[in-house]
C-alpha positions as CSV (number, residue, x, y, z in Angstrom):
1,X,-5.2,8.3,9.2
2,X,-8.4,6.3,9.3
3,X,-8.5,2.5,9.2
4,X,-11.5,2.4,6.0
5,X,-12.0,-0.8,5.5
6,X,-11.2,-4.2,6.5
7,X,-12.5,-7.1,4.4
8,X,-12.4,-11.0,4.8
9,X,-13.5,-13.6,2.7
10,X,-12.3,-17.4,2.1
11,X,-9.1,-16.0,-0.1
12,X,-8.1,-12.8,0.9
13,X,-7.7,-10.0,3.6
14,X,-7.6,-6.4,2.8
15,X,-7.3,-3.8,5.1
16,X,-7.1,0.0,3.9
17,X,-6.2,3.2,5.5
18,X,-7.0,6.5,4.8
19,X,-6.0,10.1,5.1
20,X,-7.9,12.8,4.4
21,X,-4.5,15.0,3.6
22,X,-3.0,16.7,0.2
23,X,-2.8,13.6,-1.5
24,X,-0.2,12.6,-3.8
25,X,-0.1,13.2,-7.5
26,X,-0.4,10.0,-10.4
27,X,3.7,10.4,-10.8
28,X,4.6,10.3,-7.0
29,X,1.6,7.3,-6.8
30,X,3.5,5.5,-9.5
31,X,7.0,6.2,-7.8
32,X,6.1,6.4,-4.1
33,X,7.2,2.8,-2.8
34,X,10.6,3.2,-5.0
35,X,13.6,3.3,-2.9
36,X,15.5,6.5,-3.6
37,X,12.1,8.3,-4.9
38,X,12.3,11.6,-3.5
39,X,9.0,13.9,-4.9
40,X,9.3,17.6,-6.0
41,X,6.3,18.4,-4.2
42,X,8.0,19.3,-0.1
43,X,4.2,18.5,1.2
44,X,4.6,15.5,-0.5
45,X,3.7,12.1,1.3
46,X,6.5,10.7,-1.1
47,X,9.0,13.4,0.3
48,X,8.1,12.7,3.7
49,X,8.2,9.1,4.4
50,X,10.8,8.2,2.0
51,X,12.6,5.0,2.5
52,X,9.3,3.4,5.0
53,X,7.5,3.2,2.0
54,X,9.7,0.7,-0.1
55,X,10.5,-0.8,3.1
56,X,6.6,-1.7,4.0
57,X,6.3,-3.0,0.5
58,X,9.1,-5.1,1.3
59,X,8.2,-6.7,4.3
60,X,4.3,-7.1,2.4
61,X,6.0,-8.6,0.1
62,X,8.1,-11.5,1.5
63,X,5.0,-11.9,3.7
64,X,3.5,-12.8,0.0
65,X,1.0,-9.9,0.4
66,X,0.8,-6.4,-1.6
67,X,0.5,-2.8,-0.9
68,X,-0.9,-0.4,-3.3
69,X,-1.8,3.0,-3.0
70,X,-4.8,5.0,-4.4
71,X,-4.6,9.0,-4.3
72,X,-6.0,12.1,-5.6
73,X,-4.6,15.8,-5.2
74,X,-6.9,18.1,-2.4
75,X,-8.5,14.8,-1.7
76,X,-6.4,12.4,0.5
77,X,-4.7,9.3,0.1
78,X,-5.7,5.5,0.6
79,X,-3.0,2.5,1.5
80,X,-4.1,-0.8,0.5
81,X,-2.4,-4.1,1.9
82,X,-3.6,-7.6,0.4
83,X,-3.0,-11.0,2.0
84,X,-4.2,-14.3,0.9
85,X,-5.7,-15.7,3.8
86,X,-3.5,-18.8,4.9
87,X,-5.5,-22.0,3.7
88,X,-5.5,-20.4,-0.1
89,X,-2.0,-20.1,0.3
90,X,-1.5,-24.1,1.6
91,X,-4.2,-24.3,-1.7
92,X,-2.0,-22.8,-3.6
93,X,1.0,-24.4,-2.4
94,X,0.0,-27.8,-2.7
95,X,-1.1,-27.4,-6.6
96,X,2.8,-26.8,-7.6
C-alpha cells in the first residue's frame, strides 16, 4: 500500500492510499464496508479484511469523516478518508 495523496485546504483533508493489487470488482466496491459482506472472489480484498472494513468506516464516521473506496479489476485499489478540517466543522456547528 502506497500513501497517494494527501490534500489540505481551508475545509477538508483527504488522504488516499493505494495498492497496486487485484483490485476489487464494482459489486464487492459497493458491498465492501458492509458488515457480514463476505465476496465470492477468495483473492478478494472484501474476503480478506472482512469486518476491519465496516469497522474503519465506523470509527470515520463518528469522527464525522468518510471513507470511500475506488477500484478496478487487474488494476489495484484506492482508500479514500475525508475529514472536514476542524474550524469548518466549529463553521458549521455554530450555523445550527
Amino acid at each position: 500500500m502506497t500513501l497517494t495523496a494527501m490534500h489540505l485546504n481551508d475545509d477538508e483533508m483527504k488522504i488516499s492510499v493505494r495498492d497496486q493489487g487485484i483490485g476489487m470488482s464494482p459489486e464487492d466496491c459497493n458491498k465492501v464496508f458492509d458488515k457480514y459482506y463476505r465476496s465470492s472472489n477468495p483473492w478478494s480484498v472484501a474476503q480478506r479484511t472482512r469486518p476491519w472494513l465496516y469497522v474503519a468506516r465506523q470509527i470515520v464516521e463518528l469522527h464525522h469523516g468518510k471513507l470511500s473506496v475506488a477500484s478496478e479489476l487487474g488494476k489495484g485499489t484506492e482508500f479514500t478518508i475525508q475529514f472536514g478540517v476542524q474550524p469548518a466543522r466549529l463553521k458549521e456547528a455554530t450555523k445550527a
